[in-house]
N, C-alpha and C positions, 0 to 999 in steps of 0.2 A: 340641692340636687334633685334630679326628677326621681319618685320611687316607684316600684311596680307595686299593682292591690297587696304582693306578699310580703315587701318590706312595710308595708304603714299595717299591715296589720300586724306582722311581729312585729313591732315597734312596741303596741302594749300589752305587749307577754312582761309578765313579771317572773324573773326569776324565783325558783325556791329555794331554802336558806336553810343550812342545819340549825335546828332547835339553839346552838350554842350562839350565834349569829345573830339572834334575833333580834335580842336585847341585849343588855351592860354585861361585859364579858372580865372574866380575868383567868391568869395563867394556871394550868397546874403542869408544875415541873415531874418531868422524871429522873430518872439515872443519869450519870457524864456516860458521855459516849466516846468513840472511838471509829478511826476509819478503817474501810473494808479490808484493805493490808497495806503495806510499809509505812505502819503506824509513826514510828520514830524518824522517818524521812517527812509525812506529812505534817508531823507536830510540830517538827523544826523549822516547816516553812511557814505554818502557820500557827503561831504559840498565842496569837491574843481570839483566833476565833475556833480555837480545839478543846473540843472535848464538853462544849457543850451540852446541856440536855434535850431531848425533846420536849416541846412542850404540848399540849393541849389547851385547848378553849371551852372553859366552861363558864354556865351563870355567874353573874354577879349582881350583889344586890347596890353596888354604888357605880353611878354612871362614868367615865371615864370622858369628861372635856380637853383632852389634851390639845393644846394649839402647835400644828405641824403640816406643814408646806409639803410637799411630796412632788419628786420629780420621775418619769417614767421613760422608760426605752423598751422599746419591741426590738429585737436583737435576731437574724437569722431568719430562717424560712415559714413563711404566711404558716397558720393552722387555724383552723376554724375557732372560734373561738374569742382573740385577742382582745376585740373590741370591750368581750362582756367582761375580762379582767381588769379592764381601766375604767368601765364602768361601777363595777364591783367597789373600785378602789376610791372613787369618786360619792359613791353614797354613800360611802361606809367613813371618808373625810369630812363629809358635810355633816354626817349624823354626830360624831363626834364634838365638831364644833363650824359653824355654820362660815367661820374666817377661813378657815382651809381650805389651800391651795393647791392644785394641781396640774405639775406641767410636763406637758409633752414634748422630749426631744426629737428632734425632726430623722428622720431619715437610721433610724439605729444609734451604738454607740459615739459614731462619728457626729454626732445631735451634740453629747455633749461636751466634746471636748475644741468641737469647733463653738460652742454656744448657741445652737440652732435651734431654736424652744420654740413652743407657743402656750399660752394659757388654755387651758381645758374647764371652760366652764361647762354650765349646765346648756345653752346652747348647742354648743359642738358635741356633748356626748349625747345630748337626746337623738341626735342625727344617727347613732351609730350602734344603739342601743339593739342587739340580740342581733346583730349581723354580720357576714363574713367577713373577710381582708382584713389586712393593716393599713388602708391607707388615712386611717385616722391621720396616725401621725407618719406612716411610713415606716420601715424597716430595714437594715443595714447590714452587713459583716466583718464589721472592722472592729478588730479584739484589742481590749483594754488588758495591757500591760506590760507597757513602758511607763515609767515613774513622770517623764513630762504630762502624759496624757491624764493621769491623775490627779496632776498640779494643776493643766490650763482645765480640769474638771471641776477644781475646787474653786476655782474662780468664781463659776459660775452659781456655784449651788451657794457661794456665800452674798450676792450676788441680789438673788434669786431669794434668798432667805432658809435655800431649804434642807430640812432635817435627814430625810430620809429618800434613797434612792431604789426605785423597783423596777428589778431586771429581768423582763419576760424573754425565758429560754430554752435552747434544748443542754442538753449534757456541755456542752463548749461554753457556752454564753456564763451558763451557773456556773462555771469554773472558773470565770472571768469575774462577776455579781462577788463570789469568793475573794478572789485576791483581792478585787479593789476594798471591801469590807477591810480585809486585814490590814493593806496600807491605811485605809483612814483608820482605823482602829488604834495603830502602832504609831502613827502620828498625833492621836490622841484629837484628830480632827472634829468627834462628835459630832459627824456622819455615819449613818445607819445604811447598808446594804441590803436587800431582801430581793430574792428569787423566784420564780414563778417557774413550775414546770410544762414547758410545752414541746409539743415535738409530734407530727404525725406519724414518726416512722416508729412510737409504742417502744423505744430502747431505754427511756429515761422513767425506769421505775425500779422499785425494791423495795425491800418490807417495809419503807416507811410511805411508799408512794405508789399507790396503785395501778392508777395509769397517769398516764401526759396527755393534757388537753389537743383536743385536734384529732386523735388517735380513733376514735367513736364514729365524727362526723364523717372524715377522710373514710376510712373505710367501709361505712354504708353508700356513701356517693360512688367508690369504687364496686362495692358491691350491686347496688342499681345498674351499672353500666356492663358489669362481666354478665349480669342477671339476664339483661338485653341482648347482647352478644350470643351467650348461650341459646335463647330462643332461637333466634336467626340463627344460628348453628343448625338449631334441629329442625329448624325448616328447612331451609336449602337443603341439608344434608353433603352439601358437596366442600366444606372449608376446614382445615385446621386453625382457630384464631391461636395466635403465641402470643400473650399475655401481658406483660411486663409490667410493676406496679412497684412504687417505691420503696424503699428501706435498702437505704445501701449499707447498713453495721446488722441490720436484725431482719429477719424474714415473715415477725410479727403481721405488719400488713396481708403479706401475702397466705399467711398461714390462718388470720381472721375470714378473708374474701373466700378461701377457701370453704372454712364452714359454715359460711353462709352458702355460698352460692354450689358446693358440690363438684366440682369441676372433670374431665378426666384426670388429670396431672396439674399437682403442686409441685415442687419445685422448693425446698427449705435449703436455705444457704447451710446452716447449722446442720443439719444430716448429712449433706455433702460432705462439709470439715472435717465432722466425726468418723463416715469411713474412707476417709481419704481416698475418695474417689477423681478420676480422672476426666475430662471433660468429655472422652470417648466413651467411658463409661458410663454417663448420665443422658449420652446421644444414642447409645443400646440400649437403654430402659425406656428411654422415649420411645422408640423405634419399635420394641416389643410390643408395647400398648397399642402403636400406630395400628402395625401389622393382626392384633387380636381380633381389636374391633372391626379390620376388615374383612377376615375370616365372617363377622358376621352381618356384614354388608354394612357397616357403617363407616365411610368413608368420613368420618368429621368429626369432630371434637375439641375440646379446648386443655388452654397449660396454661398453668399462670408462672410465671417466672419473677421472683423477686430482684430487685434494681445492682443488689452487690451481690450477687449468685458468684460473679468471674473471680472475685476476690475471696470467695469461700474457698473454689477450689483449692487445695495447697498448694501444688505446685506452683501454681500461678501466683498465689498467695504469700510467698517465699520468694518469688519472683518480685514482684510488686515493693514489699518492704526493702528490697535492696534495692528497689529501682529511687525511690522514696529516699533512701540514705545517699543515694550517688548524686540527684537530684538535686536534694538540700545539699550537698555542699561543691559540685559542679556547676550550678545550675548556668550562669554565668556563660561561662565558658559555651555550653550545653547548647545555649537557646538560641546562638548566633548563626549556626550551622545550618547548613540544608538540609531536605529530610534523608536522603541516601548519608552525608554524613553524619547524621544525629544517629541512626540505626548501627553506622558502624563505631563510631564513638562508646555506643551503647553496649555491641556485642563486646568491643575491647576491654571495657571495664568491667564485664559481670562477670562473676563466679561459671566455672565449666558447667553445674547444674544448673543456675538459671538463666545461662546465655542457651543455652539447649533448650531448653523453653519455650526460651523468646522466638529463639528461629521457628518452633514448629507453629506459632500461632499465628491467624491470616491478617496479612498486612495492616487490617484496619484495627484490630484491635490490639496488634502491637504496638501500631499509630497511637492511638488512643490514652493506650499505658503509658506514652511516652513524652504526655504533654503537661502542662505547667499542671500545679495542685492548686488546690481551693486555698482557700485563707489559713485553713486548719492545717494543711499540708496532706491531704490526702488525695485520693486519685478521683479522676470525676470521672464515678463511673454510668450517671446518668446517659453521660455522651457513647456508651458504647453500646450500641447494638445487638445486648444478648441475646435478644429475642427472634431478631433476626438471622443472627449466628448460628441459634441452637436450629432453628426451619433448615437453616442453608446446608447442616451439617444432616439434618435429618434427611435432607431429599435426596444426600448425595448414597447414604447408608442403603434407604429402601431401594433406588436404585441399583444400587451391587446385587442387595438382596435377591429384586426381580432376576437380574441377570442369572443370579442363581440356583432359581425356582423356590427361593424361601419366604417371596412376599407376590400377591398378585391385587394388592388394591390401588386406588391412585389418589397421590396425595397434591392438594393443593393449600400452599398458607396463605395467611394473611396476618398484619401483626400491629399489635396497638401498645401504647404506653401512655399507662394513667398515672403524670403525675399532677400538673397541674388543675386537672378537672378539679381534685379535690381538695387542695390547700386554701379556696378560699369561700367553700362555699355556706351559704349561711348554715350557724351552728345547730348540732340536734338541738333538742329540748336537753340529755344529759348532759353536754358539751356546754350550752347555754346556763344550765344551774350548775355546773360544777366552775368554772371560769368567774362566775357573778361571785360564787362561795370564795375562790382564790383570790380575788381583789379585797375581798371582803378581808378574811385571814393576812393576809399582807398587813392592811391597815394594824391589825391588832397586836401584829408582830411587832409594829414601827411603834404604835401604843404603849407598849409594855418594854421597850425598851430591845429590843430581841436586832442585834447584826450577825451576817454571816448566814443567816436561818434561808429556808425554802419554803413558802406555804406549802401546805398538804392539808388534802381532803380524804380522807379515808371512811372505811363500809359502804363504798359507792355503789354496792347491789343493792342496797336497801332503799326506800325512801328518801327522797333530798335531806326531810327533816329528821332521820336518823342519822342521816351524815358527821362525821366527825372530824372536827376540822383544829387545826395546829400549825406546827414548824417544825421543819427537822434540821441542825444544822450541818452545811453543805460539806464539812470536814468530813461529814460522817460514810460521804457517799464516796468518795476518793478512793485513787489509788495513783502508782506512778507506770508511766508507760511512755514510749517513742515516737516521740511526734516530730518531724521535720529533724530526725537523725538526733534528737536531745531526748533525754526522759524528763519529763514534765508531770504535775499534780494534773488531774481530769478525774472525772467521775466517770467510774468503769460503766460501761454502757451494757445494758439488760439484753443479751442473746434470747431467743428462744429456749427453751429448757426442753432436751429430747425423752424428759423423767417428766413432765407437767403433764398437770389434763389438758389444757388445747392440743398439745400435739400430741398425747395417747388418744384422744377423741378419734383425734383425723386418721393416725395408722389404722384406728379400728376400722374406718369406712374406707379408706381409699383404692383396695382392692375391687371393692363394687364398683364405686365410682369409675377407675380405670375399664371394664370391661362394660359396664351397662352405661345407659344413660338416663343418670338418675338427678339431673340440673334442678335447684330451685332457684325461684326468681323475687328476688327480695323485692323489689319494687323502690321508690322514692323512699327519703326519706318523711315522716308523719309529723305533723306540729301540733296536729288538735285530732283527738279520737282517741280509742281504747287504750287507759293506761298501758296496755301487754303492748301495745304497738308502739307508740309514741315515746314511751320513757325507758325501756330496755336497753341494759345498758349492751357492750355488745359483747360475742361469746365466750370468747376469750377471758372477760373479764368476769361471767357466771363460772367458768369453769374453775377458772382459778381458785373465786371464793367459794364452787361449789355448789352454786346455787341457780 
């Protein structure tokens, strides 16, 4: 492939490696563990991979040759990063023992159970070495688990030769990496399952996981672009930009670009929830800020609005899971209909609260609520519009107002949604050694014998080579919850915490920010210059650890 001057020169960026990485490694165990609740419902479904310990990596003084084949799957949605975890996983195979193999299933889980591989040698990964996308091998969303799928799976891995299987993912994928672990486990297949934390939307962490790869790069490339935005904001002076930026379960993203870049209005799904506020209500608070800043002649400023804001809401949010239950088991029937009769199908079957709802919200994004789900069975709520809803709803507000004599500025939006800009773009420097670190720990998990497990990289504010690197296994992160009208095993997915330092940080500033305009402008992201610049991890993640 043709490469720009920036890919052949990060080409020979070498990752850095926690001290435990470097060299011959071996396990230290800790405590059996246990999951985050309906322990005795999770145990029961998975009795050969519960209760597990974590482990850790540290020195060893005897090298570890183990001969082991390794198959891989990128599972779900691009994050910066990927490439450097198969890479990871590819040095750390060959260092072991120079016959190991490693294969890439094509196109996600649907790779393996159609049999769709390719060999990953040293070729192919030198190509892809510290740079964004999946399209190494490509990426998919089709969930393992139906038991044929695991069977025409095992064909191949026996096949193939190979020992051990690594599943890059977010909270869904690892759920999946899980089961399949326990059936070959319970079959006694002697197939190895192992996990990788990805996810840019920063939900898939907890005290044994600090962040999720993707999460670092994604949000500085969003933050670059809100940083720009903003400028031009304060030049013109004449625009409201409304925002929109992904994380449709967590407000994480939007609550990181936040302090970075300053904004007038964030926008946290999770504060919404908490005071059960109404979407009229959060178009008043918009509305007040609008109206402030025009009292002082600033007719312009920015909101960032996070991707599942409409499902934070409760009302709507109560609305949605019954639409979700009616859904999963009408769907059928549901889908054939035209749209005037899908809406009334729709009103006839809900509950008097959430058909009251449905009616007052604007046809498109009751459209919206009202179409097929994702794989996982939830709402796609990329497809709606918030950002443009909350402007439409805003202009209709100040307009009353004026009528009134209680606003006399003039507002004009415009509105952007950053999702894609940043799922694939080449990874920071932490992103880049934290992913190289997770391929790396993978290996050492399939090494030592470890299924059911998740790499983790842990003290990631400190130097790479302070880093500390392990397994946590995936039982431990569970709970059960309602997915496609059934309660199902998943790993309860990381909210914003309205008690953490990133969001006390931001309530301390964002009263300023709402009335002044006090924007910074983060800039690109850095690959070569000032430690403080180039290897920070991002803020969220100092505040967390505090540092």
């Amino acid at each position: 492939m043709e490469k720009s001057a920036l890919q052949i020169a990060r080409a020979a960026y070498q990752p850095k490696l926690p001290k435990a990485l470097q060299g011959a490694v071996k396990v230290k165990e800790g405590a059996p563990t246990q999951s985050v609740d309906n322990q005795e419902e999770i145990k029961k479904l998975f009795p050969n991979t519960y209760g597990m310990p974590v482990v850790e990596f540290v020195p060893s003084d005897e090298a570890n040759t183990k001969k082991i084949n390794v198959g891989v799957i990128l599972s779900g949605g691009q994050a910066p990063g990927g490439h450097n975890v198969i890479t990871g996983l590819f040095d750390q195979l060959k260092k072991l023992n120079p016959d190991n193999r490693l294969y890439g299933f094509i196109l996600g889980p649907g790779g393996l159970v159609d049999h769709n591989y390719k060999e990953l040698t040293k070729e192919v990964i030198d190509e892809y070495r510290n740079t964004g996308g999946f399209d190494m091998i490509g990426s998919g969303r089709t969930k393992l688990e139906e038991e044929d799928q695991f069977e025409k799976g095992i064909e191949i891995i026996r096949e193939l030769d190979i020992k051990a299987i690594v599943i890059i993912g977010g909270d869904d994928s690892n759920t999946n990496a899980c089961v399949l672990a326990e059936y070959y486990a319970a079959k006694k297949y002697g197939v190895q399952v192992i996990g990788c934390p990805k996810t840019i939307d920063g939900d898939l962490k907890n005290t044994q996981i600090e962040t999720s790869f993707g999460f670092d790069t994604a949000t500085k490339t969003y933050s670059e672009l809100i940083g720009n935005i903003e400028r031009d904001c304060n030049s013109a002076r004449k625009y409201w930009h409304f925002i929109k930026v992904m994380g449709r379960s967590a407000s994480h993203i939007a609550l990181e670009c936040a302090l970075q870049c300053q904004p007038n209005v964030c926008l946290v799904s999770e504060e919404v929830e908490s005071k059960d506020m109404t979407l009229n209500q959060i178009v008043e608070n918009l509305c007040e800020v609008i109206a402030r800043r025009a009292e002082d002649g600033n007719n312009f400023g920015t909101v960032i609005v996070p991707e599942g804001l409409i499902e934070f809401i409760p009302a709507i949010g109560r609305l949605i899971q019954e639409l979700n239950d009616l859904l999963a088991a009408h769907g059928d029937e549901y889908k054939d209909l035209d749209k005037d009769a899908q809406r009334e199908y729709i009103m006839a079957h809900l509950s008097a609260e959430n058909a009251s709802t449905f009616a007052t919200l604007p046809e498109g994004v009751a459209s919206q609520l009202s179409l097929d789900r994702d794989p996982h069975g939830n709402v796609q709520v990329s497809l709606i519009e918030t950002e443009k809803l909350l402007s439409d709803m805003c202009e209709a507000k100040l307009a009353q107002w004026k009528d009134e004599g209680k606003y006399t500025g003039k507002f004009s939006a415009l509105h952007h949604f950053f999702g894609y800009e940043g799922r694939c773009a080449i990874p920071s420097n932490f992103d880049a050694d934290y992913c190289y670190a997770l391929g790396s720990s993978a290996v050492q998990l399939i090494a030592n014998g470890k299924t059911g497990y998740m790499a983790i990289v842990k003290n990631t504010t400190a130097p790479a080579d302070e880093w500390i690197a392990g397994g946590v296994p995936i039982t431990m992160m569970m709970n059960m919850e309602r997915r496609n009208g059934e309660m199902k095993p998943v790993i309860r997915k990381a909210l914003v915490e309205l008690d953490g330092e990133p969001f006390k940080a931001f309530v301390a500033m964002r009263d300023e920010w709402a009335r002044k305009t006090c924007y910074v402008y983060p800039g690109p992201i850095q690959y070569w210059g000032p430690t403080e610049v180039c290897d920070k991890p991002t803020m969220t993640l100092a505040l967390e650890q505090n540092k």
